[in-house]
Steps between C-alpha positions, in 0.01 A plus 500: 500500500778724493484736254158595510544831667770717296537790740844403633439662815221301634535189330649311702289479778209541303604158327575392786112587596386335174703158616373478843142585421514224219664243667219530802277450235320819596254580193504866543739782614292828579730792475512856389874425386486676160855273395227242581194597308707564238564172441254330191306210565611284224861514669364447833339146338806409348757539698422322795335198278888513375607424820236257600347769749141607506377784334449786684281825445627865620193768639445826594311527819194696511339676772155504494 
């Protein structure tokens, strides 16, 4: 999953997020991250079905 977030700054712990959160096979990370949201869906399929992880969907939180 490295190399899903390209802003060299954060990207290591924010793969590092991405890891963790797959490999508890956690279906959903709820974030207002934008390095996150930024990240497409297809991708977000892919990769992880690459590495035999589940996939995983990134969302915004809402306040209602």
């Amino acid at each position: 999953m490295v190399g899903l977030v390209q802003t060299r700054k954060f990207a290591l712990d924010t793969n590092l997020l991405l890891i963790e959160t797959a490999l508890a096979c956690i279906p959903c990370l709820v974030t207002s991250d934008h390095h996150l949201l930024e990240i497409d869906k297809p991708t977000l399929i892919k990769v992880p079905g690459d590495l035999d992880l589940p996939a995983m969907q990134i969302l915004y939180p809402k306040v209602y």
